[in-house]
N, C-alpha and C positions, 0 to 999 in steps of 0.2 A: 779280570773282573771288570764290569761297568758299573759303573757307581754315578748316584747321581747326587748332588752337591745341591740343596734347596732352601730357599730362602727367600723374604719379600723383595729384595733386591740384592746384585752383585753387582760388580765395577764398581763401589762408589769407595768413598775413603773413609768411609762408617766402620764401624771394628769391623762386624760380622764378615763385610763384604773382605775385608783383611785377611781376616784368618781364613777366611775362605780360598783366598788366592793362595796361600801358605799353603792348606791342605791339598789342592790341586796340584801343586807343581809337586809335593812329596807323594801324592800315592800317584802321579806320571813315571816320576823317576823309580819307584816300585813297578812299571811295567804294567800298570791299571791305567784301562779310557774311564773320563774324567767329564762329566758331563754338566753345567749348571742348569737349575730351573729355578725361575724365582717370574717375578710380578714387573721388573725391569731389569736391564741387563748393565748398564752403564756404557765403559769401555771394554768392557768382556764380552765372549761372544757365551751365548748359551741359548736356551729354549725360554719363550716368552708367556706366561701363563698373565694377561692383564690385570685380571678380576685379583688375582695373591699382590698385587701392588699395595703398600702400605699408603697410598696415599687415592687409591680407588674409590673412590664417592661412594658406589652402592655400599662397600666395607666400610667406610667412617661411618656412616648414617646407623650401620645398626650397630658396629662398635657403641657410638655415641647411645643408641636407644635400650641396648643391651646392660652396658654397664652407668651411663649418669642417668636418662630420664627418658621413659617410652612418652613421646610424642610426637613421632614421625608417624608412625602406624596406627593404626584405629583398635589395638590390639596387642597382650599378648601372639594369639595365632596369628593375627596376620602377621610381627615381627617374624615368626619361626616360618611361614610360609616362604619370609624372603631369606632368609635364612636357609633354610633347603631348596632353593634357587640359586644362590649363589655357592653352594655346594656342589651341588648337581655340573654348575658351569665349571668351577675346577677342576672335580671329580674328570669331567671329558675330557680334558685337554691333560691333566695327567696322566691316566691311563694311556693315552695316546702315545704319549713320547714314552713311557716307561715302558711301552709294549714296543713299538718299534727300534728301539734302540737297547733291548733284551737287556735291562738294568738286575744286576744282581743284588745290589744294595742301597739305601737311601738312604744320605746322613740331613734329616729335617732341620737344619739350623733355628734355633726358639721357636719353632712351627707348634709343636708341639708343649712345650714349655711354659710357655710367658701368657697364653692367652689374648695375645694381639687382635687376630683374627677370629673368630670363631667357626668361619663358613671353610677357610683353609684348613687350622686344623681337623675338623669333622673328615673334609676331603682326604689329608692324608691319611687319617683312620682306615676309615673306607676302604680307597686303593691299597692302601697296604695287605687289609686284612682279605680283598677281594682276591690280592693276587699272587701274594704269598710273599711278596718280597721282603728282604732282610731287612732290618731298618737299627738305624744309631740315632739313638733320641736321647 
């Protein structure tokens, strides 16, 4: 099975990225390719989506304008406008690797969960639901 392992970053010494290396080497040793995606890689090697970076500028700004105080944008709609921008930019660069590398499942690490990001998690929505893939949330 190809599984993909995703998260705002991997390699660092952050839990996530821990248990994430945990998970890899056990479902390697189960006979599964092990693939990470995340926003940076660290000391690991995996697939680089920039915009899923927990420390990505356009993603703080409407973090920030989302959850404390819209004053970055002249707007409600314009926030959501950048908002489905920077969806659309995940959205391609996921589907891309989860299409080329025929992923059977995707374990979203707080992707999904914690509401960090908002333009990622939509994205993983999406691709998921776009492509049928299995997913552990």
């Amino acid at each position: 099975m190809n599984i993909a392992l995703c998260h705002y970053r991997v390699g660092e010494t952050d839990g996530v990225s821990l248990e994430m290396d945990k998970w890899k080497k056990v479902l390697e040793n189960m006979g599964h390719n092990v693939y990470f995606i995340a926003g940076s890689t660290g000391t690991s090697d995996g697939y680089v989506i920039p915009e899923m970076n927990y420390r990505f500028e356009e993603d703080l700004k409407i973090e920030r304008n989302a959850y404390l105080k819209l004053e970055d944008y002249q707007g409600e709609d314009e926030l959501i406008r950048a908002i489905k921008r920077q969806t659309l930019k995940i959205e391609e660069g996921l589907k891309k690797i989860l299409i080329e590398n025929k992923m059977d499942l995707i374990v979203p690490n707080n992707i999904l969960s914690i509401g960090r990001s908002i333009p990622t998690a939509m994205a993983f929505v999406n691709v998921i639901k776009e492509l049928g893939i299995r997913c552990i949330g």
